[in-house]
VEXDREN-2710 file (C-alpha; in Angstrom, 1 decimal):
% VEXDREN-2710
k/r/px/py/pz
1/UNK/-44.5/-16.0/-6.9
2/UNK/-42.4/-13.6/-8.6
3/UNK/-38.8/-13.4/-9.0
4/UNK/-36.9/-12.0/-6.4
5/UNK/-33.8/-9.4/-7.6
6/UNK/-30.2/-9.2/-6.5
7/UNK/-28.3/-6.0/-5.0
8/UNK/-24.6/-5.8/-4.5
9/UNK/-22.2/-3.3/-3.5
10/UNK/-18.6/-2.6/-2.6
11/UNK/-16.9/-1.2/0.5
12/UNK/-14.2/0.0/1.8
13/UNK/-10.6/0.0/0.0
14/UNK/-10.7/-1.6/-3.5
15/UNK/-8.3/-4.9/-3.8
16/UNK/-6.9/-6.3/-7.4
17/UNK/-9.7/-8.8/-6.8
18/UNK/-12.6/-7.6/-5.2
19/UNK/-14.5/-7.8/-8.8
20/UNK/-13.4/-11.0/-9.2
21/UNK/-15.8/-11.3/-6.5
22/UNK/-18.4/-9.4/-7.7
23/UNK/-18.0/-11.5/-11.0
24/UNK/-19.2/-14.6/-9.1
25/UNK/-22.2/-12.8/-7.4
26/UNK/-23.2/-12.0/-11.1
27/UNK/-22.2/-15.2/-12.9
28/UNK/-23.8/-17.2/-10.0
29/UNK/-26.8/-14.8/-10.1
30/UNK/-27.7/-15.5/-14.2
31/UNK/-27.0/-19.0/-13.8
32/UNK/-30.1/-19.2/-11.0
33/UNK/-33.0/-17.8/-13.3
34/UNK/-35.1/-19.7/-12.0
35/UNK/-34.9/-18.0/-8.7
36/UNK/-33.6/-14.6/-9.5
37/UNK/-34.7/-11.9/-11.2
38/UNK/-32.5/-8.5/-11.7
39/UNK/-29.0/-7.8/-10.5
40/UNK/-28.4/-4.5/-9.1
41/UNK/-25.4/-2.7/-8.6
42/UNK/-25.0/-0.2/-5.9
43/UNK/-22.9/2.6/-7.1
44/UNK/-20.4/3.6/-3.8
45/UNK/-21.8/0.9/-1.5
46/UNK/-25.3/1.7/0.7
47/UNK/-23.9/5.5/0.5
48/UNK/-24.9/5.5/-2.9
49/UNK/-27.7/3.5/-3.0
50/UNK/-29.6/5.9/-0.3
51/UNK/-28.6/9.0/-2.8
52/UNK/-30.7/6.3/-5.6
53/UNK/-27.8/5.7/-7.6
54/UNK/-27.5/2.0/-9.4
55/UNK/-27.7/-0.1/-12.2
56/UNK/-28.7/-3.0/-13.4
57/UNK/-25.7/-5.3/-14.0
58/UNK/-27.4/-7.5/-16.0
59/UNK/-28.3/-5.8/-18.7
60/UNK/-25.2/-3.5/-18.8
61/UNK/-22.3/-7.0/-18.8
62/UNK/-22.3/-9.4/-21.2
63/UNK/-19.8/-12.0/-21.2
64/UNK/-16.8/-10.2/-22.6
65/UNK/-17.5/-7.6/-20.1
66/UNK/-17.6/-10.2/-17.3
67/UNK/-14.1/-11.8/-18.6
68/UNK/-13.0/-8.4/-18.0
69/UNK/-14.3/-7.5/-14.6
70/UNK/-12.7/-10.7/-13.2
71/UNK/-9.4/-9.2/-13.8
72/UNK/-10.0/-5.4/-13.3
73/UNK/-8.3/-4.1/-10.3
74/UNK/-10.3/-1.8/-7.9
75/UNK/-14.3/-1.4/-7.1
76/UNK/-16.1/-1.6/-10.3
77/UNK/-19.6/-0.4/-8.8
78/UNK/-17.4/2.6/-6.9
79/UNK/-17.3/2.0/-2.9
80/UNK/-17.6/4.2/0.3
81/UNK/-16.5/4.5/3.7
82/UNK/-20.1/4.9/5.5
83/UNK/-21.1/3.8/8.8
84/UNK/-25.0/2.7/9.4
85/UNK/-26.0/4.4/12.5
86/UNK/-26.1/2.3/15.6
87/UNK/-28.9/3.1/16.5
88/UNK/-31.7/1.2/15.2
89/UNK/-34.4/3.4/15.3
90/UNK/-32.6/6.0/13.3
91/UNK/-34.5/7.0/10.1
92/UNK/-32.0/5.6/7.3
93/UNK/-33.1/1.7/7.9
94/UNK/-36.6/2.2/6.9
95/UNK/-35.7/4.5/4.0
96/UNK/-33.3/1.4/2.9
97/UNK/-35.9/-1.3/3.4
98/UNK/-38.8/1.0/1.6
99/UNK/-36.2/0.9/-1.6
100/UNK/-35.3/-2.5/-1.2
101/UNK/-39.0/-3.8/-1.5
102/UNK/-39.9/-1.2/-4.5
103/UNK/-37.1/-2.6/-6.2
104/UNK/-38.3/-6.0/-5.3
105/UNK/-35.2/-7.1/-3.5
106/UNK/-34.5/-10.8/-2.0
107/UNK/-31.2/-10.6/-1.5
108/UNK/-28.4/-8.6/-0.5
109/UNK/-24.5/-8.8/-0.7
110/UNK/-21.8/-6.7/0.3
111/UNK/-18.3/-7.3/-0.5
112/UNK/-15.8/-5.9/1.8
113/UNK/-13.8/-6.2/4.9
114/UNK/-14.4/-5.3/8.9
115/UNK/-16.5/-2.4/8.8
116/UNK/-18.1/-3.6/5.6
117/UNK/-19.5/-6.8/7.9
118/UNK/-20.2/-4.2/10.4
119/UNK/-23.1/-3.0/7.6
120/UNK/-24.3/-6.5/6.8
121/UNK/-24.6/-7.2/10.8
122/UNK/-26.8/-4.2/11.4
123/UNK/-28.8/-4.3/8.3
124/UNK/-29.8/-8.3/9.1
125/UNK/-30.7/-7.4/12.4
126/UNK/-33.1/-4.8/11.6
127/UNK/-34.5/-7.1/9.1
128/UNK/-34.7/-9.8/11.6
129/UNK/-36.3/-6.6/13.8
130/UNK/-38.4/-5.6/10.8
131/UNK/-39.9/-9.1/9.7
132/UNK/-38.1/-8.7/6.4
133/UNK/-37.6/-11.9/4.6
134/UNK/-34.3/-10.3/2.7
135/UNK/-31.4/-12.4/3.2
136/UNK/-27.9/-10.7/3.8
137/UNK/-24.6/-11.9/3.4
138/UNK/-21.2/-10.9/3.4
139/UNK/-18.5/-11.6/1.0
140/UNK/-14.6/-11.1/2.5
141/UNK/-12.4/-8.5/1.3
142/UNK/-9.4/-6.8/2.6
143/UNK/-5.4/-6.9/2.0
144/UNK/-5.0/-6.4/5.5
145/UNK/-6.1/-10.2/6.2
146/UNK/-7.6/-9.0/9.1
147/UNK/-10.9/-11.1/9.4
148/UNK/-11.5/-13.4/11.8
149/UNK/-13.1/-17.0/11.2
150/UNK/-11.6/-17.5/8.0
151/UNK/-8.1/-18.9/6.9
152/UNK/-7.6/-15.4/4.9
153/UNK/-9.6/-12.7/2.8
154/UNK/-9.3/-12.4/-0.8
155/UNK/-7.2/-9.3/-1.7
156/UNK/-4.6/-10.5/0.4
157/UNK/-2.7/-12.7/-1.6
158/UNK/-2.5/-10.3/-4.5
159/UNK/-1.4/-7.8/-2.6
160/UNK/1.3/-9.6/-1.1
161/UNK/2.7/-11.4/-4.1
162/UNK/2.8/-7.4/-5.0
163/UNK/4.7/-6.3/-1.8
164/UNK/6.9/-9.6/-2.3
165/UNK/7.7/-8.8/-5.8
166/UNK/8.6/-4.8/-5.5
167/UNK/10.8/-5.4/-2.3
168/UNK/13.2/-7.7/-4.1
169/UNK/13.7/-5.3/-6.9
170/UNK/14.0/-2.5/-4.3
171/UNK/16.4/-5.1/-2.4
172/UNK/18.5/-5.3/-5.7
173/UNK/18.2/-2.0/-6.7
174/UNK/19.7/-0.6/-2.9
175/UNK/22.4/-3.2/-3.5
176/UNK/23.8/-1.9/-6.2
177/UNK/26.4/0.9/-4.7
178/UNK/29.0/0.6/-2.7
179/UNK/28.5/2.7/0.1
180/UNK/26.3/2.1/3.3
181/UNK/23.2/2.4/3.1
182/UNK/19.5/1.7/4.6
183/UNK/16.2/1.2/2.6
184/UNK/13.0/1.7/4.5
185/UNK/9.9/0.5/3.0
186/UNK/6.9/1.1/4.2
187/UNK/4.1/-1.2/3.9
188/UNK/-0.1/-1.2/4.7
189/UNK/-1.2/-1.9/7.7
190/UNK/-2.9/-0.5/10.2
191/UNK/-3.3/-2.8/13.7
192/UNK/-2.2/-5.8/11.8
193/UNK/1.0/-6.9/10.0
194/UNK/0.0/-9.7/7.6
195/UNK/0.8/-7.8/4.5
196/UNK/3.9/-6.6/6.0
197/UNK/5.4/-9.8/6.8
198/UNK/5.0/-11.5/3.2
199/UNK/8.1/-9.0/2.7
200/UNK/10.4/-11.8/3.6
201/UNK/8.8/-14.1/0.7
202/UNK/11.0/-11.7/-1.3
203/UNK/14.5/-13.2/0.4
204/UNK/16.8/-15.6/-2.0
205/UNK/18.3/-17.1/1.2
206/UNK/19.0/-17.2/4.7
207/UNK/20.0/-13.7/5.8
208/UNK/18.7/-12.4/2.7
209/UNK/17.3/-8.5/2.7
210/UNK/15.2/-7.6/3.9
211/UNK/17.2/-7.8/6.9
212/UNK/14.6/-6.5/9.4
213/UNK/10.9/-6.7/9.3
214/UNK/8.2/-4.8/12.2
215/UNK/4.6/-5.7/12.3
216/UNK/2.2/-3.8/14.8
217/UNK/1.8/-6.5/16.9
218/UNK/4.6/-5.9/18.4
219/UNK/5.8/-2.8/20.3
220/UNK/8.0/-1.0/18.3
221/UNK/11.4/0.5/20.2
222/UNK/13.1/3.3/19.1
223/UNK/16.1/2.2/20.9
224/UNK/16.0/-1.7/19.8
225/UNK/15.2/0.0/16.4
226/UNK/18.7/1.8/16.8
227/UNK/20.4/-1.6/17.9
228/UNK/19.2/-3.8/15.2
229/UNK/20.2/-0.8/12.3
230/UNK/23.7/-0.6/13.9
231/UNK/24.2/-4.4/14.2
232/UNK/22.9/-5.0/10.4
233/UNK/24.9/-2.3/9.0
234/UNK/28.2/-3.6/10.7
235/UNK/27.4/-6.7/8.6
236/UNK/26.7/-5.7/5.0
237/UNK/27.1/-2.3/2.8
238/UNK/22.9/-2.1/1.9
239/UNK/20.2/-2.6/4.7
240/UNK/16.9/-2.8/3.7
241/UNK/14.1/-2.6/6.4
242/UNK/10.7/-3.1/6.3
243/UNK/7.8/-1.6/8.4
244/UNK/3.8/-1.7/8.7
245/UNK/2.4/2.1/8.7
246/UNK/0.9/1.0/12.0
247/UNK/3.9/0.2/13.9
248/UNK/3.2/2.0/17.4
249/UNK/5.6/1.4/20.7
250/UNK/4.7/0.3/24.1
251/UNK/2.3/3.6/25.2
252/UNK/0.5/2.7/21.7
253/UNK/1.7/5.6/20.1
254/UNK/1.8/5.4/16.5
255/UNK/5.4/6.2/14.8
256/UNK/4.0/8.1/12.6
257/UNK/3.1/10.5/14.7
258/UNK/6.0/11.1/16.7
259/UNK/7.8/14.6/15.3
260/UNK/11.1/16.3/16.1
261/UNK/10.9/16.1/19.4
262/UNK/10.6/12.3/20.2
263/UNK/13.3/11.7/17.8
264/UNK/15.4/14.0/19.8
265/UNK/14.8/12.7/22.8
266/UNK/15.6/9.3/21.3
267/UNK/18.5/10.4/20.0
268/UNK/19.8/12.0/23.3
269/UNK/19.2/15.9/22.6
270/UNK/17.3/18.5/24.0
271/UNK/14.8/19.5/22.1
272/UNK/14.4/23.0/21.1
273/UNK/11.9/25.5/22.7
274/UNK/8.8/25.5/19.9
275/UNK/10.2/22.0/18.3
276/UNK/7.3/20.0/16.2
277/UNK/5.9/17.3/18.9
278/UNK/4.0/15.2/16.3
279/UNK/0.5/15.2/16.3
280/UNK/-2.7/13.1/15.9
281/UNK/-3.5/10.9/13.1
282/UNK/-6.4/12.3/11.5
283/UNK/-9.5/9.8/11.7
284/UNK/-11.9/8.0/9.0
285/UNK/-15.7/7.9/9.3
286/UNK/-15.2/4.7/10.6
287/UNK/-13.2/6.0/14.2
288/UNK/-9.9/4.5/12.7
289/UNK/-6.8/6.5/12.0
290/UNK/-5.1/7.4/8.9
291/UNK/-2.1/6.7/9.1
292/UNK/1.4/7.2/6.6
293/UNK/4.2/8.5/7.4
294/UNK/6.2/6.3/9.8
295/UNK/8.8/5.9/7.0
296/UNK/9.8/9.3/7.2
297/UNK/10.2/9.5/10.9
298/UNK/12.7/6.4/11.0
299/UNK/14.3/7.8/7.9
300/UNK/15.0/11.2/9.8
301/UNK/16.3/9.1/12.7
302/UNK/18.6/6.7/10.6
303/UNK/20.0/9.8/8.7
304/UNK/20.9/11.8/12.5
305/UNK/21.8/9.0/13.8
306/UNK/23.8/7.0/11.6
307/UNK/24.9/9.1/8.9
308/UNK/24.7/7.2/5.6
309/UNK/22.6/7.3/2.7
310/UNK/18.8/6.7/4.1
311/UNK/15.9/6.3/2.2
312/UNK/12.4/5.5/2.7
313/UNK/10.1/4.3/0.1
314/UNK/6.0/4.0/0.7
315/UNK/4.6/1.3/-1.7
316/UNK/0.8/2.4/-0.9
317/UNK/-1.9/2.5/-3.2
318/UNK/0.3/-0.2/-5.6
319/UNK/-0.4/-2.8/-3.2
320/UNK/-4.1/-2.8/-3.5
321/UNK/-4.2/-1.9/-7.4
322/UNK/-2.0/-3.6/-9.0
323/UNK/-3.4/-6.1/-11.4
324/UNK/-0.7/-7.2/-13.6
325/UNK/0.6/-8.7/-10.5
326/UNK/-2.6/-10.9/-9.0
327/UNK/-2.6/-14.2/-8.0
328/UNK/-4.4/-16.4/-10.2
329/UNK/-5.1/-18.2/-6.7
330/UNK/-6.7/-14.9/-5.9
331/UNK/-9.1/-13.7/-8.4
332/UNK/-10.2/-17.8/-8.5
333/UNK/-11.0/-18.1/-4.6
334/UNK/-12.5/-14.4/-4.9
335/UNK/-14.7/-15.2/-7.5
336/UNK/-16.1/-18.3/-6.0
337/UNK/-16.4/-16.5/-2.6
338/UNK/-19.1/-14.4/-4.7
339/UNK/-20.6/-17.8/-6.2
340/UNK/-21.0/-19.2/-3.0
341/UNK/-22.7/-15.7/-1.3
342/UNK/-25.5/-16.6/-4.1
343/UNK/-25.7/-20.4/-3.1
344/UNK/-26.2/-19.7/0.6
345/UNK/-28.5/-16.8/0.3
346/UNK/-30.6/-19.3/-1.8
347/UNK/-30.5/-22.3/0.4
348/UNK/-31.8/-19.7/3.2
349/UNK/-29.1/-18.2/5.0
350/UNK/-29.2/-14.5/5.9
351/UNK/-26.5/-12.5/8.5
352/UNK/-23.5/-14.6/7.4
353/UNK/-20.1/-14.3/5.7
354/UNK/-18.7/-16.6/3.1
355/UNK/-15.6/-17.9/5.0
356/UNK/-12.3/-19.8/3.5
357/UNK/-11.1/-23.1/5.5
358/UNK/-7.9/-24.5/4.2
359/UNK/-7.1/-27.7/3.4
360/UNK/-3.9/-28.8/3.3
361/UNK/-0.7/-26.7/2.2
362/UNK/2.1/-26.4/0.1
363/UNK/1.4/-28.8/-3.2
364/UNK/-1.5/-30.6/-1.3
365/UNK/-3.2/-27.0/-0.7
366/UNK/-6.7/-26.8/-1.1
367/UNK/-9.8/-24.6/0.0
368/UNK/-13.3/-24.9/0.9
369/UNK/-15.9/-22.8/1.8
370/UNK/-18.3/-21.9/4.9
371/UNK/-21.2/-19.8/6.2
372/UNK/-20.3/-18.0/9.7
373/UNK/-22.0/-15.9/11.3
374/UNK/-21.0/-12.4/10.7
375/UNK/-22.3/-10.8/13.9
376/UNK/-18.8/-13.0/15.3
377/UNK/-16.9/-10.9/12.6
378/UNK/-17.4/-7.5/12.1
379/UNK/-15.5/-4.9/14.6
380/UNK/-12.5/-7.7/15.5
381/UNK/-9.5/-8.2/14.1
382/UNK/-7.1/-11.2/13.2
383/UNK/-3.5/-10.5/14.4
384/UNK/-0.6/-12.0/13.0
385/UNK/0.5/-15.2/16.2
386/UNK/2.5/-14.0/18.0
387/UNK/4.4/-16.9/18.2
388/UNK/5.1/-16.6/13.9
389/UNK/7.3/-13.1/15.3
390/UNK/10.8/-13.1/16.2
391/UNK/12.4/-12.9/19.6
392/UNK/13.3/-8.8/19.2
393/UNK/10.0/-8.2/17.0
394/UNK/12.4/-7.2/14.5
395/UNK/11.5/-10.6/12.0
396/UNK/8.9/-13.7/10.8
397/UNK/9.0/-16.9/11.4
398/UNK/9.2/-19.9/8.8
399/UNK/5.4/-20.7/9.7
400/UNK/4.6/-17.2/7.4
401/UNK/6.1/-18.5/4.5
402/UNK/4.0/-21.6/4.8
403/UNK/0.9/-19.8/5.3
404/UNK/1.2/-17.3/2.4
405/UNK/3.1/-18.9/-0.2
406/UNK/0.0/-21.5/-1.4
407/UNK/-1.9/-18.0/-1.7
408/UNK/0.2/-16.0/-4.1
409/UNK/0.7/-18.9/-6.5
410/UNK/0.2/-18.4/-10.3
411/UNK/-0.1/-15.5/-12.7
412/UNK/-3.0/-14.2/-14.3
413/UNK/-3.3/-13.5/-18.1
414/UNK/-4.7/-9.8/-19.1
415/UNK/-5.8/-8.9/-22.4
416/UNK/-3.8/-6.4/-22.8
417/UNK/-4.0/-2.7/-25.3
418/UNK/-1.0/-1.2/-27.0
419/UNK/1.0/-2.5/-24.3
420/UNK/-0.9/-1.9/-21.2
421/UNK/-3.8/-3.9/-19.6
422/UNK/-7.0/-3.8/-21.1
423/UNK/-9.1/-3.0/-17.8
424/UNK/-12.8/-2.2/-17.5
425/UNK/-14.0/1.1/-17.0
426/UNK/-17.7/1.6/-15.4
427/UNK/-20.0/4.4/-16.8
428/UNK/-20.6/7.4/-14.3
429/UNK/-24.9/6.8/-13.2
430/UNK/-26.5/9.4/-11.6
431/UNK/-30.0/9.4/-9.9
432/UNK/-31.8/10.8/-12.9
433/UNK/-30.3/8.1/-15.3
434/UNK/-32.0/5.2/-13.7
END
């Protein structure tokens, strides 16, 4: 029987470890030659790979280029936002499957988060439908830590070891003056607030900034909001505030889309004939909304309102790209996520997600891995307890610092080029190249 090949691809917004990841599926991949044959790349995810563009990772990474793609922020292999039809009888799964058996594939992976799962789900179904005897599987990324059925996603801990980091320089930096003052800072986050809350890993001691911290699983208040600002800045000269971009309030609006005249009706004017109302977020191809901004509303308010020095600062793509600050944690439960993906698909399972469960915590922490079925994952979400918030939704709970802190641990070492990282860079492939 011949060999059976290897095809992998990227989704969704890149992490500082999601080719650590993709590192593993390789590594794994080689190190199984007596079951595997090629490994494939899809260049920008299953979008790409319907337009025929990948290559063959194999023979373009050697081992130096591997050492390097473990520690190179972003998607290597270039990723995409598309959503596979729901309806099965649409055209595009038999164009996929046609390619994946003139290729000679055995086995597909997909790294990415929610809606990446969602691709997985539907494309192991229709094989399931189809009599295909591919085997899909899902590897977990996302910053948001959004993912339900495992402990966390890789991505995440980067990416808040990065958010932890800049707001205590930002903290120190605001502190510096003597006047009053408030810092908003403005965090990723759509539904959920994981990354928002590893904002209070940056505090030095009880009552340290930041002082107030919103996640969106928790209706955000204008007028609390106005209460807890006045209250803080009767205490000390700098206030520094943090906020997921997806804080909405009680009718689910977002914040970020209130305009002039919510804030004036929260600040007790009339608003003016023809004032901006806000609008709509825009949406992705994936239904969700795009959302930024809800620094700048509160900003606008604090300034009105208050009358001191107001800022707002908006971290955003940092927190997914930053490589000089990943966890070593990180890229090493990322990569073996990617080993693992090959060891399941070869013991037989198809339609399933590598998924983390922890062991222990603090010094005694530890991980292992699991296969669950990824049909439970994709299209839910994993909110921050509800019990870890705050009486006011205006902090975090101790029991965050326990769950994050094992996950940010230790630095990674970068080659590094006249002074900057040493990253690596992927050829542009088009169709007729391959």
């Amino acid at each position: 029987m011949s060999l059976k090949n290897i095809i992998v691809g990227q989704s969704g917004g890149p992490t500082a470890v999601i080719n650590a990841s993709l590192c593993g599926v390789i590594r794994e991949g080689l190190s199984r030659k007596e079951d595997i044959g090629k490994i494939y790349g899809m260049i920008h995810g299953v979008e790409g790979f319907l337009e025929g563009r990948y290559m063959d990772l194999g023979e373009e990474l050697g081992s130096r280029e591997l050492e390097l793609l473990r520690v190179t922020p972003a998607a290597y292999l270039g990723s995409c936002r598309f959503k596979l039809p729901e309806d099965m009888s649409s055209e595009i799964y038999p164009r996929m499957f046609a390619k994946f058996e003139e290729m000679d594939i055995g086995y597909f992976f997909y790294i990415g988060g929610n809606d990446s799962m969602d691709t997985v789900s539907k494309l192991s179904r229709y094989g399931k439908k189809a009599g295909s005897r591919i085997r899909f599987v899902g590897i977990p990324k996302t910053i948001d830590n959004d993912l339900v059925l495992t402990d966390h996603t890789p991505g995440f801990g980067s990416a808040a070891r990065y958010v932890a980091s800049a707001v205590r320089e930002i903290v120190l930096d605001s502190s510096v003056y003597q006047q009053k003052s408030v810092t908003i800072i403005e965090v990723m986050g759509r539904h959920t607030g994981w990354l928002t809350a590893s904002s209070v890993l940056a505090r030095k001691y009880k009552g340290d900034n930041p002082a107030l911290v919103y996640l969106p699983e928790h209706p955000f208040s204008m007028e609390g909001f106005e209460r807890d600002v006045e209250r803080e800045l009767s205490r000390r000269r700098s206030v520094v505030v943090c906020v997921s971009e997806g804080i909405g309030d009680k009718e689910g609006r977002f914040i970020c889309e209130y305009g002039q005249r919510e804030l004036s009706s929260c600040l007790g004017r009339e608003a003016v004939p023809g004032m901006d109302g806000g609008g709509e977020a825009c949406l992705d191809n994936f239904g969700h909304k795009m959302l930024t901004g809800c620094g700048k509303v509160l900003e606008r308010f604090v300034k009105e309102r208050f009358g001191v020095k107001v800022r707002s600062v908006e971290l955003n793509v940092g927190q997914r790209c930053c490589g000089t600050l990943a966890s070593l944690t990180d890229v090493r439960e990322a990569e073996r996520a990617g080993q693992a993906a090959v060891s399941y698909a070869l013991e037989g399972e198809s339609g399933i997600m590598v998924a983390f469960i922890r062991k222990g915590n603090g010094d005694f922490y530890e991980l292992e891995y699991s296969a669950v079925d990824v049909n439970q994952v994709c299209n839910q979400e994993k909110k921050v307890p509800v019990s870890w918030i705050l009486k006011g939704g205006n902090d975090v709970g101790e029991e965050y610092a326990e769950y994050a802190l094992p996950l940010i641990r230790g630095a990674v070492s970068l080659p590094m080029e006249n002074g900057i990282p040493q990253y690596l860079y992927r050829k542009q492939i088009f169709p007729e190249d391959v």
